[in-house]
FIBA-600514 format. One line per 8 residues: number of its first residue (from 1); for each residue z, x, y of N, C-alpha, C. Coordinates in pm, whole numbers, plus 50000, padded with zeros to 5 digits. Each point is the difference from the previous one (the first is absolute). Layout:
NUM	Z,X,Y,Z,X,Y,Z,X,Y; ...
# end
This chain:
1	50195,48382,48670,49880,49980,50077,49891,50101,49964; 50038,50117,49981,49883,50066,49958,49985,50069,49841; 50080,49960,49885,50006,50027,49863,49871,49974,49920; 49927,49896,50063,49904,50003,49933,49879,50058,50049; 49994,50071,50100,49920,50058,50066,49978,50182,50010; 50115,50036,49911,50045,50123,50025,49940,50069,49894; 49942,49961,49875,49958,50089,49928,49881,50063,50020; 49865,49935,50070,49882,50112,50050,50048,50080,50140
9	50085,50012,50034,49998,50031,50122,50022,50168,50027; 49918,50080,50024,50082,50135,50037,50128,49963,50082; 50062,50163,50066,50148,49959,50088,49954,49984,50128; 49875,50030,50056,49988,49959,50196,49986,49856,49941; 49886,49965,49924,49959,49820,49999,50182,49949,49983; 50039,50033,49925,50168,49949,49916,50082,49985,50195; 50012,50124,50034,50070,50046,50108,49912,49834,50112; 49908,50041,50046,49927,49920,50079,50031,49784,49972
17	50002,49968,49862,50010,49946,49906,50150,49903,50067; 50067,50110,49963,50169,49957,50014,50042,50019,50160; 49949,50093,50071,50011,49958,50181,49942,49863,50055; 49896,49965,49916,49967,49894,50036,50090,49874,49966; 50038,49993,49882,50100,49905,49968,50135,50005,50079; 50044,50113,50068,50179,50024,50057,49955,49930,50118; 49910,50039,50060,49912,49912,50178,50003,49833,49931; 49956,49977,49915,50010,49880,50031,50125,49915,49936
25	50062,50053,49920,50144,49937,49978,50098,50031,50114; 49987,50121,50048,50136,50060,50130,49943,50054,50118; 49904,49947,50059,49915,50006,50110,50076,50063,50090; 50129,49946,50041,50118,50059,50111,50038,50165,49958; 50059,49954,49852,50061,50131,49970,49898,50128,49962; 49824,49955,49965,49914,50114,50040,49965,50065,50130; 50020,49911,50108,49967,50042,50142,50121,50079,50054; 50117,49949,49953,50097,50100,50049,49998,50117,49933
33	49977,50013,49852,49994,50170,49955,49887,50060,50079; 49862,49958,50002,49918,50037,50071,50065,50041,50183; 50054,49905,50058,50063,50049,50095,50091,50099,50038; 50080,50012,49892,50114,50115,50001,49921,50148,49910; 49902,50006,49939,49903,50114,50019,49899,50008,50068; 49990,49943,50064,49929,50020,50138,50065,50097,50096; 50120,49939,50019,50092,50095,50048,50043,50145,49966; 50006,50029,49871,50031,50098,49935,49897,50095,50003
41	49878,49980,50061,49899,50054,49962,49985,50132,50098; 49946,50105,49920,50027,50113,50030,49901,50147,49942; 49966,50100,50107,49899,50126,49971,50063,50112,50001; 50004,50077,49893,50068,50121,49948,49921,50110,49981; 50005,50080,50076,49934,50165,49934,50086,50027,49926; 49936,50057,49942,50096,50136,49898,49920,50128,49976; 50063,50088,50087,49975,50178,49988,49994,50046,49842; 49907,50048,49958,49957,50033,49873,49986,50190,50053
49	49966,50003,49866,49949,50150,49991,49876,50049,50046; 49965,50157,50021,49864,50018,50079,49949,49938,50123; 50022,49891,50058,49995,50018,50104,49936,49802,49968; 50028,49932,49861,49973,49891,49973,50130,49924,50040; 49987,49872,50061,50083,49876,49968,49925,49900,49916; 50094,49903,49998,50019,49850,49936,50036,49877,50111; 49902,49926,50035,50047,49909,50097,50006,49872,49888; 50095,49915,50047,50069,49928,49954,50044,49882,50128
57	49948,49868,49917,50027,49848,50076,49966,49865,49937; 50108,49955,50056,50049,49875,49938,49988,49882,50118; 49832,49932,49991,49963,49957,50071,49988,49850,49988; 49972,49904,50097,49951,49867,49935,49843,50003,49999; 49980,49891,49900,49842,49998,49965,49975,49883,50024; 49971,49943,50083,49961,49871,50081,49908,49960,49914; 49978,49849,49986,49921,49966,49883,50004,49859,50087; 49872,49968,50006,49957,49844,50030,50032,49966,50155
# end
């Protein structure tokens, strides 16, 4: 489905490209991964040096 489409493409267009194709061949089985990281989703500090952290999260990005 997408071989002939893949050679101008940087990797977000490529990436973007091929999510679009898995939604519409496995519509079920995209909503459930999307569902089960939904779940997973999660905000992390991390204590650094000097008096810096690193926050860290693994969020959903609602789209449409």
């Amino acid at each position: 489905m997408l071989a002939g489409r893949v050679a101008d493409k940087d990797p977000g267009r490529l990436r973007q490209a091929a999510t679009r194709v898995v939604h519409r061949v496995d519509p079920d089985g995209a909503a459930e991964r999307a569902r089960v990281r939904r779940a997973a989703r999660r905000v992390e500090l991390v204590h650094g040096h000097d008096g810096m952290a690193t926050l860290l999260a693994d969020l959903p990005a609602q789209v449409g």
